[in-house]
Biopython code that builds the backbone (N, CA, C, O; Angstrom):
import numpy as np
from Bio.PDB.StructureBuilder import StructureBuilder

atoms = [
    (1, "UNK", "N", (45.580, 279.255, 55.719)),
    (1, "UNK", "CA", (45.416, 279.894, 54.423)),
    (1, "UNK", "C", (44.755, 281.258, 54.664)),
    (1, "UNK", "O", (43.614, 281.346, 55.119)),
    (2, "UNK", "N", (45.421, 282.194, 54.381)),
    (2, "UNK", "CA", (44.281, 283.721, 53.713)),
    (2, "UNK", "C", (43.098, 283.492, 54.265)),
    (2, "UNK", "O", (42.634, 282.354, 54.327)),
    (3, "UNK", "N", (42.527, 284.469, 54.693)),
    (3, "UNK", "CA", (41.081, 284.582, 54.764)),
    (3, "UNK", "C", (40.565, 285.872, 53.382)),
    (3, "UNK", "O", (41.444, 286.496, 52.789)),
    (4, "UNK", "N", (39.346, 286.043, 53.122)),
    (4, "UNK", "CA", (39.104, 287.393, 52.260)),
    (4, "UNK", "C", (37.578, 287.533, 52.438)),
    (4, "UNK", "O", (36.762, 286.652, 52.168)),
    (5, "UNK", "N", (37.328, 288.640, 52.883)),
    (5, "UNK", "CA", (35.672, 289.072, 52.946)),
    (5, "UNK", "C", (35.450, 289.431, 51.200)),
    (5, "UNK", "O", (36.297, 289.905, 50.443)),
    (6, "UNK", "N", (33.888, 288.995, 50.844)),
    (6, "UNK", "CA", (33.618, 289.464, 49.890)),
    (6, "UNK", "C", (32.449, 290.130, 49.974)),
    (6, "UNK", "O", (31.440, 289.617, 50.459)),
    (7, "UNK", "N", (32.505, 291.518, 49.433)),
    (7, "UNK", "CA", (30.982, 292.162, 49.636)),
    (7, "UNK", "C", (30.143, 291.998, 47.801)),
    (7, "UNK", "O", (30.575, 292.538, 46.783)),
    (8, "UNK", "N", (29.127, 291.264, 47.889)),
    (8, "UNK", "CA", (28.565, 291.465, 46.279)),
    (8, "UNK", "C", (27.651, 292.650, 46.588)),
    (8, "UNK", "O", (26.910, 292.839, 47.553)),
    (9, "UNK", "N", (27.898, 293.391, 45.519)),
    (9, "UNK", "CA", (26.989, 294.557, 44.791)),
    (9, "UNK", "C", (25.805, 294.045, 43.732)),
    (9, "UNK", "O", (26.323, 293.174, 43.034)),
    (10, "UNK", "N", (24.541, 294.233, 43.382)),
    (10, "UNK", "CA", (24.042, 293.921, 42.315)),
    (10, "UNK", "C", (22.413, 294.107, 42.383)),
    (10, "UNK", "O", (21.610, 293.856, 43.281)),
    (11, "UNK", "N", (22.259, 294.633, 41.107)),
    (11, "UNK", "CA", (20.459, 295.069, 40.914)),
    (11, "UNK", "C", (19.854, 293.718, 40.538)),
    (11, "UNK", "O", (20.564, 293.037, 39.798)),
    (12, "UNK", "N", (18.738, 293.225, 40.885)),
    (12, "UNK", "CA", (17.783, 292.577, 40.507)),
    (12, "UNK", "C", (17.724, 292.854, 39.125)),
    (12, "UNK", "O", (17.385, 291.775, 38.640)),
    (13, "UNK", "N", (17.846, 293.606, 38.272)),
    (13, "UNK", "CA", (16.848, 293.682, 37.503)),
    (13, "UNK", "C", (18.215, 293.660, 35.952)),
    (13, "UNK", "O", (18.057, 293.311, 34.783)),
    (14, "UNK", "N", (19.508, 294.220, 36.713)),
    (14, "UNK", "CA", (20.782, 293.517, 35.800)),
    (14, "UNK", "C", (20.674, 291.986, 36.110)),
    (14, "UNK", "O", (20.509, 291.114, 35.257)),
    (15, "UNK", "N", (20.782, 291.810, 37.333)),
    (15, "UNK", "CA", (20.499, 290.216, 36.866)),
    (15, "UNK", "C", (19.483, 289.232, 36.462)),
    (15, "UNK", "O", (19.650, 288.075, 36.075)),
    (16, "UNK", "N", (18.321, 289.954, 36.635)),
    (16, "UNK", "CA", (17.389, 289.126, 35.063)),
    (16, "UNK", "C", (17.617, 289.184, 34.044)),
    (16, "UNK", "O", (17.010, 288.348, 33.374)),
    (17, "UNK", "N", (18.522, 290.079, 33.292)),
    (17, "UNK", "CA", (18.673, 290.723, 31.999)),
    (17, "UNK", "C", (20.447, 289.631, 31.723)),
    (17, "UNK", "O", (20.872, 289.368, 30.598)),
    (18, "UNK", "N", (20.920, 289.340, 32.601)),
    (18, "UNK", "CA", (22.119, 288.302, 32.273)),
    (18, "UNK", "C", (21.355, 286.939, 31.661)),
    (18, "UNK", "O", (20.332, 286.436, 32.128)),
    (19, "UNK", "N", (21.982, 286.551, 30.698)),
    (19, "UNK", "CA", (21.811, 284.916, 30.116)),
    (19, "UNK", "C", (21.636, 284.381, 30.963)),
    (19, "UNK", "O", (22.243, 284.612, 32.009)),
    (20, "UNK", "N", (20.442, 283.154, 30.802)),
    (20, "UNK", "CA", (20.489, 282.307, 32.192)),
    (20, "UNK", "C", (21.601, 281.331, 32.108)),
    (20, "UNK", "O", (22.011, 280.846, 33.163)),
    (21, "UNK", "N", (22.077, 281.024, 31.114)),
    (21, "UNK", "CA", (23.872, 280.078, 31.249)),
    (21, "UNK", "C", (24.706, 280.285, 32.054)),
    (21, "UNK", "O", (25.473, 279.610, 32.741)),
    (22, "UNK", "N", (24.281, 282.220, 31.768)),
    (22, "UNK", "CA", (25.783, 282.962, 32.590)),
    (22, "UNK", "C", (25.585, 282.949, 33.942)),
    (22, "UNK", "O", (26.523, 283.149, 34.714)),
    (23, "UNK", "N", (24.017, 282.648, 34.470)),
    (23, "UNK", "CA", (23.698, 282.379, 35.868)),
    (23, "UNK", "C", (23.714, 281.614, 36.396)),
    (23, "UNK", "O", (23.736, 281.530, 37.624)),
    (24, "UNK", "N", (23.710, 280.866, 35.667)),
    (24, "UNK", "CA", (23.866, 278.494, 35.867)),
    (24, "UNK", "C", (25.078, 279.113, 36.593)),
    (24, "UNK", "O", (25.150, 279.444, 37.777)),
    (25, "UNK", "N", (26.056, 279.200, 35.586)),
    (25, "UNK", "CA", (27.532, 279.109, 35.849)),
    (25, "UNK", "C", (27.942, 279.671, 37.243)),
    (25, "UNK", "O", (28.486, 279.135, 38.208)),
    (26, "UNK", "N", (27.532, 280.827, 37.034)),
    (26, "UNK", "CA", (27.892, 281.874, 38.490)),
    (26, "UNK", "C", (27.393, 281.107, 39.298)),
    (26, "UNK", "O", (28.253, 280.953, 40.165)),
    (27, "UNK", "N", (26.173, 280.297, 39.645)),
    (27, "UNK", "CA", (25.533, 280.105, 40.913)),
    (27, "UNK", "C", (26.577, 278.815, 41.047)),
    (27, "UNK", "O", (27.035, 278.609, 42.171)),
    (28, "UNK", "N", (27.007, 277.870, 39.876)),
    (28, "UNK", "CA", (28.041, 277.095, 40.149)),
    (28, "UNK", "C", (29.037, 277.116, 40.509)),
    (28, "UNK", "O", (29.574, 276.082, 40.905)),
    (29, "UNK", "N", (29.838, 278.626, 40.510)),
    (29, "UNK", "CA", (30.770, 278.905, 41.267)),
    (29, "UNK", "C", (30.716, 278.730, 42.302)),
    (29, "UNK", "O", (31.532, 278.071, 42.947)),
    (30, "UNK", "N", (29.463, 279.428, 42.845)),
    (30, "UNK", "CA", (29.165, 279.871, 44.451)),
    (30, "UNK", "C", (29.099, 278.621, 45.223)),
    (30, "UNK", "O", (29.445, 278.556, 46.403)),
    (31, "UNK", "N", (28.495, 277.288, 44.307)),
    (31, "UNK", "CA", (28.408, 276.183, 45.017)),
    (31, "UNK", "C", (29.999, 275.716, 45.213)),
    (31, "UNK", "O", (30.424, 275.524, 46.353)),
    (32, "UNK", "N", (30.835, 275.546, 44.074)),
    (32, "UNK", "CA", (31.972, 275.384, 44.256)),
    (32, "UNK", "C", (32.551, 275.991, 45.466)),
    (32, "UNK", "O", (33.165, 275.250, 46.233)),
    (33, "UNK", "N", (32.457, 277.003, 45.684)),
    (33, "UNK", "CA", (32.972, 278.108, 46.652)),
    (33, "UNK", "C", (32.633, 277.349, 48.335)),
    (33, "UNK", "O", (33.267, 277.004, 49.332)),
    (34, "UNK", "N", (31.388, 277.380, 47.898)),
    (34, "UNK", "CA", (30.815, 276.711, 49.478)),
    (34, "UNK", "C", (31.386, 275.444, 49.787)),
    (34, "UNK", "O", (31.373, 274.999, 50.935)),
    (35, "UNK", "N", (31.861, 274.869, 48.868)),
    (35, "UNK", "CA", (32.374, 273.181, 48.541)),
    (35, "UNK", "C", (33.688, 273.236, 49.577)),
    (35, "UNK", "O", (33.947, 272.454, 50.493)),
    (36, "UNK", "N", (34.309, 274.218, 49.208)),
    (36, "UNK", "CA", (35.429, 274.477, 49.758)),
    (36, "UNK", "C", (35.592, 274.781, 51.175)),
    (36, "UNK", "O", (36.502, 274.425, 51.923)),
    (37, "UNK", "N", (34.459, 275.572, 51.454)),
    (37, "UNK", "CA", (34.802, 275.921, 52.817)),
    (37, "UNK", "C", (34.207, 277.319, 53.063)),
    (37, "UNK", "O", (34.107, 277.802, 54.191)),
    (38, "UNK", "N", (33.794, 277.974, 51.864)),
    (38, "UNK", "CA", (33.252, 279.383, 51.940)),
    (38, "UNK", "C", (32.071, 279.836, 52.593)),
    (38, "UNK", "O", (31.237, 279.051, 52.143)),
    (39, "UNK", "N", (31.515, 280.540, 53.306)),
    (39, "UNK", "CA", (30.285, 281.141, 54.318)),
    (39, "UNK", "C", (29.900, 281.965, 52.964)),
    (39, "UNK", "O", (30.633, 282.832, 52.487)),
    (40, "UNK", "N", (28.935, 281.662, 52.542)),
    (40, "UNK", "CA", (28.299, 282.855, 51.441)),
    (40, "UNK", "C", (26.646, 282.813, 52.157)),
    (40, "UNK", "O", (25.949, 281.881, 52.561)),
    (41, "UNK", "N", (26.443, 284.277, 52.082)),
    (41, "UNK", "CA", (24.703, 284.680, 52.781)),
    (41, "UNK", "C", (24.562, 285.966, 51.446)),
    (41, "UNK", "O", (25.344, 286.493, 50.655)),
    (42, "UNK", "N", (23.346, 286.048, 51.710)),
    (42, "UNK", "CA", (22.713, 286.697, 50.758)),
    (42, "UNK", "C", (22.080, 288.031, 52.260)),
    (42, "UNK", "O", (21.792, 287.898, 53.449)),
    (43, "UNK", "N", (22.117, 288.992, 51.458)),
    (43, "UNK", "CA", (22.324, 290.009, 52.803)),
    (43, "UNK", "C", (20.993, 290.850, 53.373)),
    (43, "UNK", "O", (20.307, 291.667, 52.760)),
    (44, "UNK", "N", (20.881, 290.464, 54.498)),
    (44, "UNK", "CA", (19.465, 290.916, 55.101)),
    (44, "UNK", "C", (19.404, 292.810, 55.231)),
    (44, "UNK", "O", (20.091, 293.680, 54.696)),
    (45, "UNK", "N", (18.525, 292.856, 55.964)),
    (45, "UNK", "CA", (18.369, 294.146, 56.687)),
    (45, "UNK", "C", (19.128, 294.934, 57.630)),
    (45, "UNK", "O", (18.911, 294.758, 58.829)),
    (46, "UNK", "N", (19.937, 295.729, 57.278)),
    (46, "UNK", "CA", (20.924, 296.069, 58.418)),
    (46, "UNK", "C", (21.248, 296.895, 59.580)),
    (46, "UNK", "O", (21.938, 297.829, 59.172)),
    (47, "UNK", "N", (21.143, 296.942, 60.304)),
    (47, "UNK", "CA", (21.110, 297.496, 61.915)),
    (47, "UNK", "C", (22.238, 297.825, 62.235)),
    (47, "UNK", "O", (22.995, 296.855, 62.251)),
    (48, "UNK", "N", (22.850, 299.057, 62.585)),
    (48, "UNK", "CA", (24.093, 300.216, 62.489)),
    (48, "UNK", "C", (24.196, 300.083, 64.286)),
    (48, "UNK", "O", (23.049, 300.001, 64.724)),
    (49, "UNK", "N", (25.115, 300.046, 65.273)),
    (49, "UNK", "CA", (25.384, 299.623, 66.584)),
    (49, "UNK", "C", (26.388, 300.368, 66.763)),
    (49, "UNK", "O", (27.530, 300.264, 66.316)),
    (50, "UNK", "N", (25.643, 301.606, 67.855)),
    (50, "UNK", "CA", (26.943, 302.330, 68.427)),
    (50, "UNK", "C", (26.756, 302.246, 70.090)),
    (50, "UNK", "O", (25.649, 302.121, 70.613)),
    (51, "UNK", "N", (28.205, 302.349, 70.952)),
    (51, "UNK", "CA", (28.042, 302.539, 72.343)),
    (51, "UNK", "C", (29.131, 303.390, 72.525)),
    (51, "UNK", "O", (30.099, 302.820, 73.028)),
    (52, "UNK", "N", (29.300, 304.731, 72.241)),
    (52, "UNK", "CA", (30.186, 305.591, 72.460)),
    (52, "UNK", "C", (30.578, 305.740, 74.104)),
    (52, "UNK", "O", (29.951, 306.200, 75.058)),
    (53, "UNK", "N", (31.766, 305.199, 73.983)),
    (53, "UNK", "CA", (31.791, 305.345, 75.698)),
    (53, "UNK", "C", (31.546, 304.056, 76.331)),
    (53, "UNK", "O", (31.805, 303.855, 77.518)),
    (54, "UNK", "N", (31.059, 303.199, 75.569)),
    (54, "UNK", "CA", (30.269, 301.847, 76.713)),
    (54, "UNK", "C", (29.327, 302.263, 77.390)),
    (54, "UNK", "O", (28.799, 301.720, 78.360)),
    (55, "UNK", "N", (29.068, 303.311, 76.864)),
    (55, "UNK", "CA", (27.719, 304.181, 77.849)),
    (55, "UNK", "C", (26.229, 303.419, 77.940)),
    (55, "UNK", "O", (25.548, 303.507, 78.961)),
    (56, "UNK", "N", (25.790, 302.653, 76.747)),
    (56, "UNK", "CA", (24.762, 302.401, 76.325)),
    (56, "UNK", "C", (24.833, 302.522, 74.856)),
    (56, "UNK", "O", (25.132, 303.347, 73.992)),
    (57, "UNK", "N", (24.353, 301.130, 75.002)),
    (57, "UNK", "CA", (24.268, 301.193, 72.963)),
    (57, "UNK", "C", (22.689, 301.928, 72.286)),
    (57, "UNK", "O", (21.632, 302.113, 72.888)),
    (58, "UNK", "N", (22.924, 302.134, 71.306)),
    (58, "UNK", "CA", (22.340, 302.743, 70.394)),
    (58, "UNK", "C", (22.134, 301.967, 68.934)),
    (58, "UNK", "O", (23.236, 301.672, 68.472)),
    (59, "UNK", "N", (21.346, 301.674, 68.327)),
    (59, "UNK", "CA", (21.222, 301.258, 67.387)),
    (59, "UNK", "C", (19.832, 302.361, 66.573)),
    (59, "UNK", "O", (19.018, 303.210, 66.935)),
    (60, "UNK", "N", (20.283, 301.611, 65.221)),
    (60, "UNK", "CA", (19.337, 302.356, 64.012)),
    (60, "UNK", "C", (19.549, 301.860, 62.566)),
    (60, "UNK", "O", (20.560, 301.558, 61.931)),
    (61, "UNK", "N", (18.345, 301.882, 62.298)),
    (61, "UNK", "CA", (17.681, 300.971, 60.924)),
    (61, "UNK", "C", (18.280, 301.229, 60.083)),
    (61, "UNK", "O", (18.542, 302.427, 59.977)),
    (62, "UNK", "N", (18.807, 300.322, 59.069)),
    (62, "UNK", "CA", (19.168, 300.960, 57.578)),
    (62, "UNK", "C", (20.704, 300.804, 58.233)),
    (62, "UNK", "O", (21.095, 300.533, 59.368)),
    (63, "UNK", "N", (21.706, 301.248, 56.382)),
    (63, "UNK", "CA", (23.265, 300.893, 56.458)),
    (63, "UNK", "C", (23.884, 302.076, 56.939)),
    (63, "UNK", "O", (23.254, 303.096, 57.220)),
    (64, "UNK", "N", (24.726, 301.988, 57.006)),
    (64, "UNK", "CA", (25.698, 303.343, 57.383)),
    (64, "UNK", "C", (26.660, 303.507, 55.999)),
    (64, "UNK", "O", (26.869, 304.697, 55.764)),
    (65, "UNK", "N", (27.355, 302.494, 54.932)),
    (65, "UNK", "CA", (27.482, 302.623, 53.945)),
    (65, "UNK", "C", (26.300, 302.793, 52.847)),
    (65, "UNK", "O", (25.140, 302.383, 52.862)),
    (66, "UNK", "N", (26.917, 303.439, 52.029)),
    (66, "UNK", "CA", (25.931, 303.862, 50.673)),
    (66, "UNK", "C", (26.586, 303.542, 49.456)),
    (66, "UNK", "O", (27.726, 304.004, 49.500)),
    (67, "UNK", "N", (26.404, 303.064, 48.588)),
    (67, "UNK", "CA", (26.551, 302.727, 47.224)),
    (67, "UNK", "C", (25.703, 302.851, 46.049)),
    (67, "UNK", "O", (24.508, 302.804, 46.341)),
    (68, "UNK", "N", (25.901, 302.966, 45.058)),
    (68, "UNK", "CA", (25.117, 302.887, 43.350)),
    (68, "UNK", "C", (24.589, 301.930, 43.528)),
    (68, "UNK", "O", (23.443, 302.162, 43.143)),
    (69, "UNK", "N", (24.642, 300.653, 43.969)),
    (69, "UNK", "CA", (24.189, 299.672, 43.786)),
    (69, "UNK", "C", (23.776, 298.946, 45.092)),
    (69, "UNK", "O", (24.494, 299.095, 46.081)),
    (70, "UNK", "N", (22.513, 298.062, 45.173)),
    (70, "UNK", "CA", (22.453, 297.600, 46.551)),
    (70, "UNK", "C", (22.795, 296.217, 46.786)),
    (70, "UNK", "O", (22.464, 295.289, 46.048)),
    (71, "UNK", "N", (23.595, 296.101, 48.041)),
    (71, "UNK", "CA", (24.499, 294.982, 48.879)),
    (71, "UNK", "C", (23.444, 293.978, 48.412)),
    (71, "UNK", "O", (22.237, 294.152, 48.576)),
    (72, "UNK", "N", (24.107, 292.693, 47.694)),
    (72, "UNK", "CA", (23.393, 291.553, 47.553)),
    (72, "UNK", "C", (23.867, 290.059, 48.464)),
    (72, "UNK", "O", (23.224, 289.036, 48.698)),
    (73, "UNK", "N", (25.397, 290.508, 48.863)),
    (73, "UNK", "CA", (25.342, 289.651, 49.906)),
    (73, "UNK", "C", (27.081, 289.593, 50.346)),
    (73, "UNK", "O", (27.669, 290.646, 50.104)),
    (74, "UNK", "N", (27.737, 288.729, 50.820)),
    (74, "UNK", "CA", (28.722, 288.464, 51.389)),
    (74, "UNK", "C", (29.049, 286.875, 51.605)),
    (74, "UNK", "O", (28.340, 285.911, 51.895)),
    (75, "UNK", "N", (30.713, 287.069, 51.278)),
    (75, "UNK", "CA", (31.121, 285.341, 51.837)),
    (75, "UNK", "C", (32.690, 285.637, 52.360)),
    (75, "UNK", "O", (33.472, 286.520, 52.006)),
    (76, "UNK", "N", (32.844, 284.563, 53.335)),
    (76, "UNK", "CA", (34.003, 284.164, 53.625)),
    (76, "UNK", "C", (35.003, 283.201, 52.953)),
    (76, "UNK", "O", (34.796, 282.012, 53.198)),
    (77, "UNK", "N", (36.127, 283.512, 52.092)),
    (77, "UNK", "CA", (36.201, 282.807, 51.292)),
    (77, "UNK", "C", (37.877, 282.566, 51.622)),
    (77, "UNK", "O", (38.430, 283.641, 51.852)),
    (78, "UNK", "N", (38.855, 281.304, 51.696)),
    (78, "UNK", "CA", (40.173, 281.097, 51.886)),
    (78, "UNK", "C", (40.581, 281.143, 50.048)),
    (78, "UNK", "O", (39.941, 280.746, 49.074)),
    (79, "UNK", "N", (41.975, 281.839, 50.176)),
    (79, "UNK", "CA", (43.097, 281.607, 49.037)),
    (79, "UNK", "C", (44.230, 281.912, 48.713)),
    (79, "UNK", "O", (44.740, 282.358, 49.740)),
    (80, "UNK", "N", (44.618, 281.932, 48.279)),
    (80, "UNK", "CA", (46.312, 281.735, 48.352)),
    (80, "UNK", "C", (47.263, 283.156, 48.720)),
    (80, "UNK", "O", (48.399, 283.344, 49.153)),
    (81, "UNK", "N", (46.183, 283.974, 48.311)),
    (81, "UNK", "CA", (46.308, 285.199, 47.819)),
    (81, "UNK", "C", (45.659, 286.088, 47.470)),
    (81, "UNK", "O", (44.513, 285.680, 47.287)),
    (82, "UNK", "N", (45.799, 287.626, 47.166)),
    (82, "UNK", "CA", (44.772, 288.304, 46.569)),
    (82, "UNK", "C", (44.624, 287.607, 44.881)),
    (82, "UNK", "O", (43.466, 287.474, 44.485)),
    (83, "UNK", "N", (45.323, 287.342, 44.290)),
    (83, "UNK", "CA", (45.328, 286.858, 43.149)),
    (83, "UNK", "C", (44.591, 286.040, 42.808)),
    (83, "UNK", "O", (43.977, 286.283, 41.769)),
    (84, "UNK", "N", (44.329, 284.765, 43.490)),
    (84, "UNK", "CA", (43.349, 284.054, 43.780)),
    (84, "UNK", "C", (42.377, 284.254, 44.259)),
    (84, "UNK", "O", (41.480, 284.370, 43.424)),
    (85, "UNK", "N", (41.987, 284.392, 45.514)),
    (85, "UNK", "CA", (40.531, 285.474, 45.905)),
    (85, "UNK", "C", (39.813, 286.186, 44.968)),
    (85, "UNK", "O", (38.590, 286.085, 45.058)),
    (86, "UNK", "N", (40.347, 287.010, 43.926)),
    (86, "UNK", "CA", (40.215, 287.791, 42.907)),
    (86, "UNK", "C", (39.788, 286.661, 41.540)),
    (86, "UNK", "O", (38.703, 286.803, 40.977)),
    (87, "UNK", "N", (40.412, 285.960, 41.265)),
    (87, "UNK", "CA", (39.869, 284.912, 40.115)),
    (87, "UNK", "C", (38.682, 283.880, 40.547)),
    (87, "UNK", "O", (37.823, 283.358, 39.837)),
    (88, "UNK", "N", (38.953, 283.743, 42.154)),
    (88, "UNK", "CA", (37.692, 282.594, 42.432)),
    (88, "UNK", "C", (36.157, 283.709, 42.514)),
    (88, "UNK", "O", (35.071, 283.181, 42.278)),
    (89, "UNK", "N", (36.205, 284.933, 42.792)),
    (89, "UNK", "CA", (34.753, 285.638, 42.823)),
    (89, "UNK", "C", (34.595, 286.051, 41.744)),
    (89, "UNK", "O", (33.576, 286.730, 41.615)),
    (90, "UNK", "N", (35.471, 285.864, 40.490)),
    (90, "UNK", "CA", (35.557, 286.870, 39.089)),
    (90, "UNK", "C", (33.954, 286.262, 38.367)),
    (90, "UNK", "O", (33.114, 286.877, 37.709)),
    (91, "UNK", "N", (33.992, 284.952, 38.780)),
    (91, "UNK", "CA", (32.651, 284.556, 38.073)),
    (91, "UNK", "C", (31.083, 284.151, 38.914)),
    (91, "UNK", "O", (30.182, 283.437, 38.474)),
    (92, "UNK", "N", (31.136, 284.810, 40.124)),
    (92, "UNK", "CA", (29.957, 284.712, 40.665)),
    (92, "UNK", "C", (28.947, 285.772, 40.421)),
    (92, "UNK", "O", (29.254, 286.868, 39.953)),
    (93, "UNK", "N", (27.894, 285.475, 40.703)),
    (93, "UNK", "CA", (26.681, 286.254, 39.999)),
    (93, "UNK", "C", (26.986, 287.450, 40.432)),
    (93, "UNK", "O", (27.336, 288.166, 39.494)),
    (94, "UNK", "N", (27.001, 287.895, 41.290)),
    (94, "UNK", "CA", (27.434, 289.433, 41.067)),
    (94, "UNK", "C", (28.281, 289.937, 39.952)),
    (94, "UNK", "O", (27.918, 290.490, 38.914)),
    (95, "UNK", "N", (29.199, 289.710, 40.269)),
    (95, "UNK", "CA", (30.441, 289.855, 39.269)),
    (95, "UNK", "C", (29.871, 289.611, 37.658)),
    (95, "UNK", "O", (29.538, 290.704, 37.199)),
    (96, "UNK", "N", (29.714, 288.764, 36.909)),
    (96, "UNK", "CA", (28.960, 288.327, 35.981)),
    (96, "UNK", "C", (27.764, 289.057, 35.354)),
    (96, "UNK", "O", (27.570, 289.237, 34.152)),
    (97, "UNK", "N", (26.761, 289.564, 36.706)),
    (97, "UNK", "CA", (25.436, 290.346, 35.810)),
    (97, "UNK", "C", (25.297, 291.676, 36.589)),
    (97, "UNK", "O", (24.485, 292.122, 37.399)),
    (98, "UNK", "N", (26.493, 292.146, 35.973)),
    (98, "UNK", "CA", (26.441, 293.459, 35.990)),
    (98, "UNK", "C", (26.753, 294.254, 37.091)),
    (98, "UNK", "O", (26.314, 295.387, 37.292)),
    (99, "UNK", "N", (27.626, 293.547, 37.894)),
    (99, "UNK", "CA", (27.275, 293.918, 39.532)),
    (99, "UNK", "C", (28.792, 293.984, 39.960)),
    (99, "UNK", "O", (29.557, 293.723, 39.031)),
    (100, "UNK", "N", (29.373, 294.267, 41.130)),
    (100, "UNK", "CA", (30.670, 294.087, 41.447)),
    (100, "UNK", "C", (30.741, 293.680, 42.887)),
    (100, "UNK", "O", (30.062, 293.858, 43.898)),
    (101, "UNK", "N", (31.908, 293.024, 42.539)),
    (101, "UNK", "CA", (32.112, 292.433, 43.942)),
    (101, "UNK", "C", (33.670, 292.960, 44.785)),
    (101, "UNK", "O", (34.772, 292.785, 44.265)),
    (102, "UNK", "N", (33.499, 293.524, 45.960)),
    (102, "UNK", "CA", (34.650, 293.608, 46.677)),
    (102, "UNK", "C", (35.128, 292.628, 47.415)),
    (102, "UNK", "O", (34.492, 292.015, 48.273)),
    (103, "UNK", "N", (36.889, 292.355, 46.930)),
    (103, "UNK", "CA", (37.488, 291.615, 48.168)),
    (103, "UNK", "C", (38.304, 292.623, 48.899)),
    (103, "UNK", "O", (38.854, 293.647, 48.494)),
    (104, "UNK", "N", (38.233, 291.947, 50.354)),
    (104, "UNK", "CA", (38.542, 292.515, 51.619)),
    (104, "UNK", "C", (39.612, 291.739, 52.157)),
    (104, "UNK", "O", (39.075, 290.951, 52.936)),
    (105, "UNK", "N", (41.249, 291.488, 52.147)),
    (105, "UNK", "CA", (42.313, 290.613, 52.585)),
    (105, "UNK", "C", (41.412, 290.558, 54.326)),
    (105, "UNK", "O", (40.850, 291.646, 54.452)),
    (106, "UNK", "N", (41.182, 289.770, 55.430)),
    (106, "UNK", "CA", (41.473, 289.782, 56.266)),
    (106, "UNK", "C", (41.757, 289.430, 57.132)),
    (106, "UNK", "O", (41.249, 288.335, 57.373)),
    (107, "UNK", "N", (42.755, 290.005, 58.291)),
    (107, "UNK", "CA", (43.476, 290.002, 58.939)),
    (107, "UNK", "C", (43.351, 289.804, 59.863)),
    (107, "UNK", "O", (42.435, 290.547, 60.213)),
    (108, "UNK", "N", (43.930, 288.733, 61.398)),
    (108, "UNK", "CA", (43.640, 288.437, 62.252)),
    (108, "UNK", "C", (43.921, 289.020, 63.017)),
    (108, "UNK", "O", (45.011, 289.558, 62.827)),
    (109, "UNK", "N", (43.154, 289.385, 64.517)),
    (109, "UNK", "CA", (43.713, 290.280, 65.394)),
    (109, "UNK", "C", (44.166, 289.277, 66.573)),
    (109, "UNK", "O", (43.701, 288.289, 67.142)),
    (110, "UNK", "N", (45.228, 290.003, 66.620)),
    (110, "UNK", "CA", (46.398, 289.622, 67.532)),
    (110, "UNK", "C", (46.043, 289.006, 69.333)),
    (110, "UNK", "O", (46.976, 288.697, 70.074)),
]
sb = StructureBuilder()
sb.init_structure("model")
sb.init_model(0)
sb.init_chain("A")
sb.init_seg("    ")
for serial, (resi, resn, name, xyz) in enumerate(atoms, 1):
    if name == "N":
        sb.init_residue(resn, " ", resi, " ")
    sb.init_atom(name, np.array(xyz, "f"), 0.0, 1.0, " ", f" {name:<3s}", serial, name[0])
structure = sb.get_structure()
């Protein structure tokens, strides 16, 4: 089946301000989600890794992407399709309080 990365977007402070129903629900998705088979993490501190050349790596604190909103987490999620992928994250807390979530189709390397 499909694989699909999901990146959640979302402020703390939109999601105190969501109904707590609408958060029951979402976090019930997520359990659903995991039920299935999904890797969902809530997203740490991130460390940027370069070795130009194989020369010696290099690393440094903080993201290399930037957004309006800050990364609240990520999952690995199987479905049929983008169509699906797209309806199963439509109601997780990101998505829901105020926040957005990207899916990512991906693709296996050969």
């Amino acid at each position: 089946m499909p694989r699909f990365i999901t990146i959640g977007y979302g402020d703390p402070a939109d999601y105190a301000r969501t109904a707590r129903p609408v958060r029951d629900a979402a976090h019930a998705q997520d359990a659903k989600l995991r039920s299935e088979g999904a890797v969902i993490g809530i997203a740490g501190a991130p460390v940027q890794v370069r070795n130009p050349e194989a020369a010696g790596v290099e690393t440094l604190d903080g993201p290399f992407m930037s957004s309006a909103l800050p990364i609240a987490g990520f999952a690995i999620i199987e479905a049929a399709d983008l169509a699906e992928a797209i309806r199963k994250v439509s109601h997780v807390p990101c998505a829901v309080a105020h926040g957005v979530v990207e899916v990512w189709p991906l693709k296996d390397v050969p």
